[in-house]
LUMVO-987289 format. One record per residue (C-alpha): z, x negated, y. Coordinates in steps of 0.2 Angstrom, whole numbers. Layout:
BEGIN
+-------+-------+-------+
|    up |  east | north |
+-------+-------+-------+
|     Z |     X |     Y |
...
+-------+-------+-------+
***
This chain:
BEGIN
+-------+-------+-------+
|    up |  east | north |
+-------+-------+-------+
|   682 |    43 |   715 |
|   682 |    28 |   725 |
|   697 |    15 |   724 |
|   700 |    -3 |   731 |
|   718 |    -9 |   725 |
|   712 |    -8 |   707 |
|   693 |   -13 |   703 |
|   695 |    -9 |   686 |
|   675 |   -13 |   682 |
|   678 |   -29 |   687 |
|   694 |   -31 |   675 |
|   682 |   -26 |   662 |
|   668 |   -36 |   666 |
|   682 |   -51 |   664 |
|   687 |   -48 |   648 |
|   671 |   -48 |   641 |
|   666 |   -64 |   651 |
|   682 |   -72 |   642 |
|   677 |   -67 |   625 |
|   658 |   -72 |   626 |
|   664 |   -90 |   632 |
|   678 |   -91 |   619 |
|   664 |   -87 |   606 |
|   654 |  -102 |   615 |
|   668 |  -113 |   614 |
|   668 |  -107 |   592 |
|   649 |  -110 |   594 |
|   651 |  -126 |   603 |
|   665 |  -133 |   591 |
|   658 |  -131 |   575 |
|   639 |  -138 |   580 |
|   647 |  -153 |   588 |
|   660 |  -155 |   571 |
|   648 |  -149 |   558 |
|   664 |  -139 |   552 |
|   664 |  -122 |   552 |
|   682 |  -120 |   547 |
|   692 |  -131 |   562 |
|   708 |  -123 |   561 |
|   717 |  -109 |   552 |
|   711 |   -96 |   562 |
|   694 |   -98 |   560 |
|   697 |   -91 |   541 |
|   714 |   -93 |   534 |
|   707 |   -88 |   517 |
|   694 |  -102 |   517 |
|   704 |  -115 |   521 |
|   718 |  -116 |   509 |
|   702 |  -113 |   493 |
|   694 |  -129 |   505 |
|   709 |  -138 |   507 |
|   714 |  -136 |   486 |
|   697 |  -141 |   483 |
|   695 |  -157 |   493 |
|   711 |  -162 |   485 |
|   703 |  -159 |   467 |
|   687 |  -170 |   474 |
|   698 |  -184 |   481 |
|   709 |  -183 |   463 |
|   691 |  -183 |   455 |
|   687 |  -199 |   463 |
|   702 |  -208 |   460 |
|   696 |  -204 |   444 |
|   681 |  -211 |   443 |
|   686 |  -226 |   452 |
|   699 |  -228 |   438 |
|   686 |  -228 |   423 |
|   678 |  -239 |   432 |
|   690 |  -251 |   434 |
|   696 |  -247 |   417 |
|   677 |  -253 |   408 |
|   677 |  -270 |   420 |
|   695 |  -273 |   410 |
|   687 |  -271 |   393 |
|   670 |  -279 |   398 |
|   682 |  -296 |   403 |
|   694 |  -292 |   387 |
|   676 |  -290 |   375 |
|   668 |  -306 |   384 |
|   685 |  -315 |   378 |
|   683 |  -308 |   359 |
|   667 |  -314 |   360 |
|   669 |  -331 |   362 |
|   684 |  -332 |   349 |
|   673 |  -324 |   337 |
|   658 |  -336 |   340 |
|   673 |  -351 |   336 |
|   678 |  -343 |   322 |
|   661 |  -339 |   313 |
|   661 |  -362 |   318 |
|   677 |  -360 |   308 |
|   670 |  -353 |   293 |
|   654 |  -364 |   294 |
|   665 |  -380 |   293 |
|   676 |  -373 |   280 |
|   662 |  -369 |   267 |
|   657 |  -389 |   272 |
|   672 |  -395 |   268 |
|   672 |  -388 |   251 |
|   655 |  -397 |   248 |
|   667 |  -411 |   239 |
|   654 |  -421 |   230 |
|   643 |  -423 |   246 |
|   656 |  -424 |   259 |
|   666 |  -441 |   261 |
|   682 |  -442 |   267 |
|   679 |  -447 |   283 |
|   668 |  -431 |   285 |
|   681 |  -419 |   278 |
|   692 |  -426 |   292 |
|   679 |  -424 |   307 |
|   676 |  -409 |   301 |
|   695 |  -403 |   300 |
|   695 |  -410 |   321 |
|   683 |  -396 |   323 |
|   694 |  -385 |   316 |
|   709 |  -388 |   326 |
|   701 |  -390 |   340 |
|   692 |  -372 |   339 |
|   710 |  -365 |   334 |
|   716 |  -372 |   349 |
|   704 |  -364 |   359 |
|   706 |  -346 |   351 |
|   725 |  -347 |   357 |
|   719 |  -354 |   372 |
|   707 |  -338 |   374 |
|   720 |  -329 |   370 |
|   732 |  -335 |   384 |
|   723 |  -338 |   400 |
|   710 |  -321 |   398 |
|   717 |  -308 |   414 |
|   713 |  -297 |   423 |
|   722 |  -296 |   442 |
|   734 |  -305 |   435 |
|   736 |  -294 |   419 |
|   734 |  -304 |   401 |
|   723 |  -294 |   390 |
|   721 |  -304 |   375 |
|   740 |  -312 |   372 |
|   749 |  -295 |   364 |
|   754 |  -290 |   382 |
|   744 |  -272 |   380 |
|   749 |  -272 |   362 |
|   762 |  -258 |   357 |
|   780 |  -262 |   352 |
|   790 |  -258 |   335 |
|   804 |  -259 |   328 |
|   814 |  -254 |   310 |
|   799 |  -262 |   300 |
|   803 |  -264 |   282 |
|   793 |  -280 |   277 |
|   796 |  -277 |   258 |
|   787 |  -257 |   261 |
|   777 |  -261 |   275 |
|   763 |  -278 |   273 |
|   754 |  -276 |   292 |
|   754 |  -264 |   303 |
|   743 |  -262 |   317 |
|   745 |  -247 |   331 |
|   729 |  -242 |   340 |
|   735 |  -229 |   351 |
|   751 |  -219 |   355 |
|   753 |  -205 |   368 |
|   772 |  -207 |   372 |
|   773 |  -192 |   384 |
|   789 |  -190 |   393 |
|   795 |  -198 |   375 |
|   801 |  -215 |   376 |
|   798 |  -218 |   359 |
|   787 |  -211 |   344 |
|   796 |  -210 |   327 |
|   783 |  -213 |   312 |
|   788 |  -206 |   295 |
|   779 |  -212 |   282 |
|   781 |  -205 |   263 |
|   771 |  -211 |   248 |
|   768 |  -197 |   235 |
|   755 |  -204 |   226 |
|   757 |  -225 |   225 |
|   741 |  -236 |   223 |
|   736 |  -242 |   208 |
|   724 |  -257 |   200 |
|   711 |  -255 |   188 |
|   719 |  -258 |   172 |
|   712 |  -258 |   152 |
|   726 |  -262 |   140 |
|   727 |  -274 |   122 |
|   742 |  -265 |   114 |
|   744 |  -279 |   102 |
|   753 |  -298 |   101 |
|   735 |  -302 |    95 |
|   719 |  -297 |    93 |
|   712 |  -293 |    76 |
|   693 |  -295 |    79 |
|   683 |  -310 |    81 |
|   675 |  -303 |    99 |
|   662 |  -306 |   112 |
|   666 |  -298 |   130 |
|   657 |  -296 |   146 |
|   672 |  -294 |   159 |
|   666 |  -287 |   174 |
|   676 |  -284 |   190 |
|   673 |  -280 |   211 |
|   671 |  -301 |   214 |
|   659 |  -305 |   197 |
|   657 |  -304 |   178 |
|   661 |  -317 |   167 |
|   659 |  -319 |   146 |
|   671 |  -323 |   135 |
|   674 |  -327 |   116 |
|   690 |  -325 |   107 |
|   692 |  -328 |    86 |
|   702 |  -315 |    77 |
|   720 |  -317 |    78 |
|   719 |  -326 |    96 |
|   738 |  -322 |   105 |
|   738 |  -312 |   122 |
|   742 |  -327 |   128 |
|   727 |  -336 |   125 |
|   718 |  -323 |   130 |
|   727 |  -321 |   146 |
|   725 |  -339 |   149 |
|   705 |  -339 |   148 |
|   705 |  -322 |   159 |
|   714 |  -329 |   172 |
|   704 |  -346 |   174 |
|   689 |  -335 |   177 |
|   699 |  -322 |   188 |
|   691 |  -328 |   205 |
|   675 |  -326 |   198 |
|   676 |  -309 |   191 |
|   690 |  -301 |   200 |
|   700 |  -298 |   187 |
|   717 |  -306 |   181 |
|   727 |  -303 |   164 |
|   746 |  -298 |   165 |
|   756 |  -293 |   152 |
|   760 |  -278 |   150 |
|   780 |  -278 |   149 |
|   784 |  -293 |   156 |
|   800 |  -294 |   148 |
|   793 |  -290 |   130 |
|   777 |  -302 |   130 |
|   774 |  -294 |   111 |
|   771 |  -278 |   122 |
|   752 |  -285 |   123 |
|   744 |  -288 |   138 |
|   731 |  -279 |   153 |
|   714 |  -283 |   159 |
|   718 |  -280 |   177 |
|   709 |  -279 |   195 |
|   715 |  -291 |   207 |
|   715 |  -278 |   221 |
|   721 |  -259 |   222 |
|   714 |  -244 |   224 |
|   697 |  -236 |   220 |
|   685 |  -248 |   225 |
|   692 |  -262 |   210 |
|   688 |  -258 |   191 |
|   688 |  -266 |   176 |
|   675 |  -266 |   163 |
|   674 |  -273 |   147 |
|   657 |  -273 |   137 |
|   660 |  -279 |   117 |
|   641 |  -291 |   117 |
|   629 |  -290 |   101 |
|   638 |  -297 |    86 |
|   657 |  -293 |    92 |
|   670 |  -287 |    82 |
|   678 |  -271 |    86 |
|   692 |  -269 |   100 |
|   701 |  -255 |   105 |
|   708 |  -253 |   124 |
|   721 |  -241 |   132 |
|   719 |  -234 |   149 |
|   736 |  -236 |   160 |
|   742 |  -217 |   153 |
|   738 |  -223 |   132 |
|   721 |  -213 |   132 |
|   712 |  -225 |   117 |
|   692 |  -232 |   123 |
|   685 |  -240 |   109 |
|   665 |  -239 |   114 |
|   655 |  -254 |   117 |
|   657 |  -252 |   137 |
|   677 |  -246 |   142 |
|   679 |  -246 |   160 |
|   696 |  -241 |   172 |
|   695 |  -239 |   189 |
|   710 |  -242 |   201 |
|   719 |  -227 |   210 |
|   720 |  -227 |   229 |
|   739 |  -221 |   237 |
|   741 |  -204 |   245 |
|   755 |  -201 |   259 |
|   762 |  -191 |   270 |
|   763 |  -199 |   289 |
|   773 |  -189 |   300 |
|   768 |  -174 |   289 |
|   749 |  -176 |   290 |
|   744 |  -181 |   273 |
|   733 |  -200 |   271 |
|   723 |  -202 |   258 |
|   721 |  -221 |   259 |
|   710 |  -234 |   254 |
|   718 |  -247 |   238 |
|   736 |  -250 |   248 |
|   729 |  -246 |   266 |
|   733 |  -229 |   274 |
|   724 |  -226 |   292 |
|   733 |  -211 |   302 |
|   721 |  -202 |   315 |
|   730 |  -190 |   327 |
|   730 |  -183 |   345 |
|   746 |  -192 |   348 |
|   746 |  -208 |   336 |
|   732 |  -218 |   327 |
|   738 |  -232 |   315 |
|   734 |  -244 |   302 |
|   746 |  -248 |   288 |
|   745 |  -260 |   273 |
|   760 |  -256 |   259 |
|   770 |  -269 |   250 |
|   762 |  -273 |   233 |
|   777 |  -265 |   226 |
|   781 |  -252 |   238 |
|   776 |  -236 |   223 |
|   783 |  -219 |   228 |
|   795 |  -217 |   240 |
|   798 |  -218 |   260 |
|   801 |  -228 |   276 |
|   804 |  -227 |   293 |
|   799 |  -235 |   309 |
|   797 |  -233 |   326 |
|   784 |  -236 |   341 |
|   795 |  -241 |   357 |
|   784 |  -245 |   368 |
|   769 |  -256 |   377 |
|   749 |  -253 |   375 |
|   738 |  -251 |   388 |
|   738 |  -234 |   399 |
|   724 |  -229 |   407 |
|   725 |  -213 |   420 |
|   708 |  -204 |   417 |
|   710 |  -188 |   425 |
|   715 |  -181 |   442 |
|   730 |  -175 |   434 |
|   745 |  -186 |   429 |
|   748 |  -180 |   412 |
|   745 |  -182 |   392 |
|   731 |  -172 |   389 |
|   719 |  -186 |   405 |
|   726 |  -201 |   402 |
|   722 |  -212 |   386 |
|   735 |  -225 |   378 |
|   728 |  -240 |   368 |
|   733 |  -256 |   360 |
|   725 |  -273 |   361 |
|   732 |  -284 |   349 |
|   734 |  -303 |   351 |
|   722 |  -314 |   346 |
|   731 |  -332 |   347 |
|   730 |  -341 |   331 |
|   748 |  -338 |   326 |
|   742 |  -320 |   324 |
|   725 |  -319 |   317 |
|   728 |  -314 |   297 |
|   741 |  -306 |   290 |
|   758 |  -313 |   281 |
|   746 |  -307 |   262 |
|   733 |  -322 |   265 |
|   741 |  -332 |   278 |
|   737 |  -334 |   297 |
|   725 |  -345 |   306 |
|   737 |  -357 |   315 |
|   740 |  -362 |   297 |
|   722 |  -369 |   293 |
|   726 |  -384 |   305 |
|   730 |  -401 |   299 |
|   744 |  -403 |   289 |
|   748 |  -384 |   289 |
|   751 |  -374 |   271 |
|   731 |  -373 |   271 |
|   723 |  -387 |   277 |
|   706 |  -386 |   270 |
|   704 |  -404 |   265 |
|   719 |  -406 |   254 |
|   712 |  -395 |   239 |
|   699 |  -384 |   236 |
|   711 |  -369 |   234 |
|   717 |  -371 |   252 |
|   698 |  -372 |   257 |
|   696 |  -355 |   247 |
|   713 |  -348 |   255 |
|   708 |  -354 |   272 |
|   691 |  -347 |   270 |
|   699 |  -330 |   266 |
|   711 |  -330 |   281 |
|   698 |  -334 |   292 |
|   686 |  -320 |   285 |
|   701 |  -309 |   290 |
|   703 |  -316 |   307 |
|   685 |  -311 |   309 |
|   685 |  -294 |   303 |
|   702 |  -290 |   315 |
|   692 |  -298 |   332 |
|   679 |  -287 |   325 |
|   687 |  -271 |   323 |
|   697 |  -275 |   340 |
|   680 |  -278 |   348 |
|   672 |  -262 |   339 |
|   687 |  -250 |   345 |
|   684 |  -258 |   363 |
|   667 |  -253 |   364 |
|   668 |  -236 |   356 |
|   683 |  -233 |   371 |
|   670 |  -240 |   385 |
|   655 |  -230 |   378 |
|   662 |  -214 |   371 |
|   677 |  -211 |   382 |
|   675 |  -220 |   399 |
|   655 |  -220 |   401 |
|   657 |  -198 |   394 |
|   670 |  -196 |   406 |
|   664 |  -205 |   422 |
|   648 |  -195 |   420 |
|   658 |  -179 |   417 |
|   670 |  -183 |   433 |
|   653 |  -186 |   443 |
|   643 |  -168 |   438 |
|   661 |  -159 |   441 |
|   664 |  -168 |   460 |
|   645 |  -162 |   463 |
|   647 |  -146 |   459 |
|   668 |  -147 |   470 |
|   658 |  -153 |   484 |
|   645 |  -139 |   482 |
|   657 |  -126 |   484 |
|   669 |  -136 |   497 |
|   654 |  -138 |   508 |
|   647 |  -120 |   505 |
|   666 |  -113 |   514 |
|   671 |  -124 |   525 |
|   653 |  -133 |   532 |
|   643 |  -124 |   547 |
|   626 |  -116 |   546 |
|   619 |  -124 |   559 |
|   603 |  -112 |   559 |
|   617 |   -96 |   561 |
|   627 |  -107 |   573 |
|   613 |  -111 |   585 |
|   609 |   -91 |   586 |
|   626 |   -88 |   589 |
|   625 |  -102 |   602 |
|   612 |   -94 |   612 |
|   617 |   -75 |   609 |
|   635 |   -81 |   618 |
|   626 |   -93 |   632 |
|   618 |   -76 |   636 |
|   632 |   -64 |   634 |
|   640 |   -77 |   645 |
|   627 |   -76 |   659 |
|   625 |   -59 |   659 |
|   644 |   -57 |   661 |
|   646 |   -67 |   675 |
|   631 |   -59 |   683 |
|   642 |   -42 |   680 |
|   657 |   -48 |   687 |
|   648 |   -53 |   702 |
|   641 |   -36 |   702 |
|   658 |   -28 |   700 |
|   667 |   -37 |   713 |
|   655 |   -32 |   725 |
|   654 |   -12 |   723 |
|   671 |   -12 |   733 |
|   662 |   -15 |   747 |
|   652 |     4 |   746 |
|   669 |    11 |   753 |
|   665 |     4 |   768 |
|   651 |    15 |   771 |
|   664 |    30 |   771 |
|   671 |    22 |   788 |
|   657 |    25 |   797 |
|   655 |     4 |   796 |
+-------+-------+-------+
***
């Protein structure tokens, strides 16, 4: 049947030429964009799991860039600590001179307390001027906030770390069931009835004494406690309100690291000792050891060190000391705020971000209100090293403290860098390879595929315009009809 209105051949020879050169235009697209997802059509599927996973990457980055940024902070704090730690082992050096009293002349005890002052000055110095984009590191800025602190339960208190949440403030219960105790080895008597010879050991030293028989507790007590800072042990009586009572051989400090031991030496009489509960020692060595406190910190159960308590959670991790006298009972506080929060994750929530504290280090702050603070080692301050050997030894002490808190603050620094920002920069950095991977594997072209498809649809396009040609012309066999 021969038609010429309608040249249907022709009409499909076009609509195949269209789709060959749309699927060259495709071809052409994604080897010139490297992409072989351009739009939604080109595979709707692929593009939402692409587009969800190159925002994962660009979270993941973030990321990285924020741990980063995070270990320059604690390198610049730790550079800090170090210098004020380097000051203060000066400190210490010129302290320990100072008591030299038979070698050091006046004049030197003075220079060297100039020293002294002049180092403290720097550690505040330190302290205020040591940022970070305009951010104090050193000065208690990142330190966390309390408040409700009972000072006659509480002695110090340092907060390491608090995930508030959506909370704007963590409550801390803390409730002693078992208080802290010291070494203790009891003379039950106003006097003693033995001529005796004893070695008196404690944590610091051992120390020998001689009493005659019938020497009063009091006696005895006197002689203990001029040797206490050699031996680490003191004498107390034992109901202060009944000196007949008797009196206790006792460990300076609390807990179970302290003991008291009393050896009776060759030729001594015999002396009979109490432990704290009446149990009777009456062998030639008696010994007590000190009892460390128990408690219950927001439920989870501390056993401490002596009066110390350290709480360890996901949410909270603290340091407390107890009042001498705080026994069994309970207190309340509560962290309100500060530290320094750092967004570790690509997800803003708890569970990727970590909150820390960095406590001051001005001099005002190093020690603790049990030995005394730094600032007070200066001329003319409660422990002036060259007024008296006692303040030398007190000042020694305060500045041993100081030491170990720059220490610990340095330590906690670098376990952060190395065990939480180095682990989870390398973790972020294997999981964004493995993102891209996958990202690349959907959306990226094969250019290998592309290129076949590129000349498989150049041909298609050639061959049908080579049809069409063809197609338009078989019209012109009607002619042949005519008799043209």
């Amino acid at each position: 049947m021969a038609r010429i209105n309608t040249n249907v051949p022709a009409i499909v020879a076009q609509r195949t030429l269209r789709q060959s050169q749309r699927e060259l235009q495709v071809s052409l697209e994604r080897l010139s964009s490297g992409l072989r997802i351009n739009r939604g059509a080109d595979d709707p599927a692929g593009l939402i799991s692409s587009e969800l996973l190159r925002a994962e990457i660009s979270g993941i980055e973030k990321s990285i860039s924020n741990s980063q940024r995070a270990i320059n902070i604690i390198a610049t704090a730790e550079a800090s600590l170090n210098e004020v730690a380097s000051l203060l082992t000066d400190i210490q050096g010129l302290i320990v001179e100072i008591a030299n009293d038979a070698a050091m002349s006046e004049d030197e005890k003075q220079a060297n307390q100039l020293q002294i002052n002049s180092a403290i000055e720097s550690i505040t110095r330190i302290a205020n001027t040591a940022s970070f984009a305009g951010r104090k590191l050193i000065n208690g800025e990142l330190d966390y906030i309390t408040s409700g602190i009972d000072p006659t339960m509480i002695g110090t208190l340092t907060v390491h770390r608090c995930q508030f949440g959506t909370s704007s403030y963590i409550p801390v219960d803390v409730a002693v069931t078992v208080s802290a105790q010291h070494a203790q080895l009891q003379v039950r008597n106003s006097a003693i009835p033995n001529s005796v010879n004893v070695e008196i050991r404690g944590s610091i030293g051992t120390t020998v004494l001689s009493f005659t028989s019938g020497t009063s507790v009091t006696d005895i007590m006197a002689a203990v406690n001029r040797e206490s800072q050699a031996s680490g042990v003191e004498a107390v009586y034992i109901n202060s309100a009944n000196p007949a009572s008797g009196m206790a051989f006792q460990s300076i400090g609390f807990g179970s690291d302290e003991f008291v031991e009393v050896t009776l030496l060759p030729g001594s009489g015999d002396l009979t000792l109490y432990q704290p509960d009446g149990t009777p020692q009456s062998s030639s060595t008696m010994r007590s050891i000190g009892r460390d406190a128990v408690a219950s910190i927001n439920g989870a159960q501390v056993i401490g060190r002596g009066l110390d308590l350290n709480l360890q959670t996901r949410t909270l991790e603290l340091s407390l000391t107890l009042d001498n006298d705080f026994g069994i009972g309970s207190t309340t506080f509560a962290v309100t705020g500060g530290g320094a929060l750092f967004q570790l994750g690509p997800d803003v929530n708890t569970n990727q971000q970590v909150n820390m504290g960095i406590q001051s280090v001005a001099a005002s702050r190093l020690g603790n209100p049990l030995v005394g603070y730094l600032s007070q080692v200066m001329s003319s301050q409660a422990f002036d090293p060259t007024r008296s050997l006692a303040n030398a030894n007190t000042a020694s002490q305060i500045v041993n403290e100081a030491n170990r808190q720059v220490s610990v603050l340095r330590g906690r620094l670098g376990a952060f860098e190395r065990n939480t920002l180095q682990t989870n920069i390398r973790s972020l950095e294997v999981t964004m390879e493995n993102l891209i991977s996958s990202e690349s594997a959907i959306r990226d072209a094969d250019f290998a595929h592309e290129t076949s498809q590129l000349t498989r649809n150049q041909i298609l396009v050639s061959a049908g315009t080579s049809v069409l040609a063809l197609a338009n012309s078989s019209s012109q066999s009607v002619l042949a009809l005519l008799g043209g």
